[in-house]
MARDREN-771903 format. One record per residue (C-alpha): x, y, z. Coordinates in steps of 0.05 Angstrom, whole numbers, plus 32768, in hexadecimal, padded with zeros to 4 digits. Example, Ala and Ser with C-alpha at 12.3 -4.5 7.8 and 13.67 -1.06 7.14 Angstrom:
REM MARDREN-771903
80F67FA6809C81117FEB808F
This chain:
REM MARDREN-771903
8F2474947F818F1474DD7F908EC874C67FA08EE8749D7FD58F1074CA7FEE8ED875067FF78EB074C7800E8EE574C480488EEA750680548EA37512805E8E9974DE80958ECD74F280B98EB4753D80BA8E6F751E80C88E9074F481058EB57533811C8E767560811E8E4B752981438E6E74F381628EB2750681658EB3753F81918E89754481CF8E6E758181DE8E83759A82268E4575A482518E3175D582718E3575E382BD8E18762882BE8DDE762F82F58DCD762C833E8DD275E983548DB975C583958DDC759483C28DB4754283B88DDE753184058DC574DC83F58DF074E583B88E2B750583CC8E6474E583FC8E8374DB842F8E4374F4845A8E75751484888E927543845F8E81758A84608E5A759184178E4575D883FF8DF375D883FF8DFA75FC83C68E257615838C8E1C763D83548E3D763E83138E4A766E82D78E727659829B8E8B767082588EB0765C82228EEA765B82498ED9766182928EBD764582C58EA3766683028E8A764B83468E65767483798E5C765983C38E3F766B84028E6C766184398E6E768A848A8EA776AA84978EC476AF84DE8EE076F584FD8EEC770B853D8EB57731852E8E8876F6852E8E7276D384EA8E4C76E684A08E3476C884718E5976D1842E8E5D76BE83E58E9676BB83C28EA4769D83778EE97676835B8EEE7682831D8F18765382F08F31765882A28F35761382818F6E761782568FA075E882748FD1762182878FF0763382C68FC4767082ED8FC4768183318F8C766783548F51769583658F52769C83B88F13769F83DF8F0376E784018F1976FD84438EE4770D847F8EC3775184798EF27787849F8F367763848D8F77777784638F96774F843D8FD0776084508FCB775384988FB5770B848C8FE276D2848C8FCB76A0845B8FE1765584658FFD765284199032767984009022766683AE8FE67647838A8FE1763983418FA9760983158FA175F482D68F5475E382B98F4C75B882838F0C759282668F1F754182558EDF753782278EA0753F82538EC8754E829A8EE2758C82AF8F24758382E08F4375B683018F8175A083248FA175CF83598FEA75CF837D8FF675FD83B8903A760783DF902E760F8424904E76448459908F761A8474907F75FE84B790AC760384EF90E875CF84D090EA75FF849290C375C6846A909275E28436905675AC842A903B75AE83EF8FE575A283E48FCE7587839C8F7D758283948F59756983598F0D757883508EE2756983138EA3758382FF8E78755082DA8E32754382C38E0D74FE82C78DE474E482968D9D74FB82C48DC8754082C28DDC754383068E21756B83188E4B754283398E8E756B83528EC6753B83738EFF755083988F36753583B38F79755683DB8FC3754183E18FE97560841B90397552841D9045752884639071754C848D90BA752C849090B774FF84D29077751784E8903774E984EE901E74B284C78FE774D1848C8F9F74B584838F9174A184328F6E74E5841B8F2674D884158F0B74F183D28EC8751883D88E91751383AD8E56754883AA8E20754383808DEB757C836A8DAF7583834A8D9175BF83268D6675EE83448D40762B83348D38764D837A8D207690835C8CD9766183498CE0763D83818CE875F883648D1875C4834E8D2075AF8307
């Protein structure tokens, strides 16, 4: 009886250390937009993202040009995320070069995520309470993006946003989910891996 219980006991630890548990990949690196891969073809895809991660965060640089009265720049800015499936309040992009933040009206008035890996998949799942419009009525936005890697090891990141309708306004389109898909580059050699 005790052989078949240490018998037991040492598959399941074997099933645990191999099988039973995924390891979570790893998303760290600068990654370059495949456009035939990624959909809808309309939407406005970064060309390229780069990503840092740790044990217990995950961090996503961009490029994006920012618009001023001044004219526009190009800037980078990184959202940083900690997957622990707690509330935080969600990392907010930079403000054009010259600008307080204090003089600048942002369109949402609270912001909180929570980032949590379901095996393989990282999900990161956002809710936003918007300024009140002019009835007093506070919409709320909800986005989900995931970070995943295919089996060729591409990084596919989809998104998709739910905006509250405003009471009596117009009729709302079906959000339209946005995939993006990268591959890894190496742009200090000058090649693609």
């Amino acid at each position: 009886m005790n052989r078949l219980v240490c018998a037991v006991a040492l598959i399941a630890t074997a099933f645990a250390s191999n099988g039973g548990a995924q390891a979570r990949p790893n998303f760290a690196g600068t990654w370059a937009l495949v456009p035939d891969k990624s959909a809808p073809a309309a939407a406005a895809h970064q060309a390229e993202v780069t990503i840092t991660q740790s044990d217990s965060t995950l961090s996503v640089s961009r490029k994006a040009i920012r618009y001023s009265s001044a004219g526009s720049e190009n800037v980078t800015y990184a959202l940083a995320y900690i997957f622990d499936a707690a509330d935080h309040d969600s990392p907010v992009s930079p403000l054009p070069a010259g600008l307080n933040p204090a003089d600048v009206k942002r369109p949402t008035t609270q912001s909180k995520y929570r980032a949590m890996w379901t095996q393989t998949q990282l999900v990161v799942i956002t809710q936003q309470l918007r300024q009140p419009d002019a009835t007093g009525f506070s919409p709320r936005r909800t986005e989900r993006v995931t970070f995943s890697l295919d089996a060729d090891g591409f990084l596919t990141i989809e998104s998709i946003a739910i905006t509250d309708p405003t009471p009596g306004g117009p009729t709302q389109p079906t959000p339209i989910p946005m995939r993006s898909v990268y591959k890894k580059a190496s742009y200090a050699l000058g090649i693609s891996n």
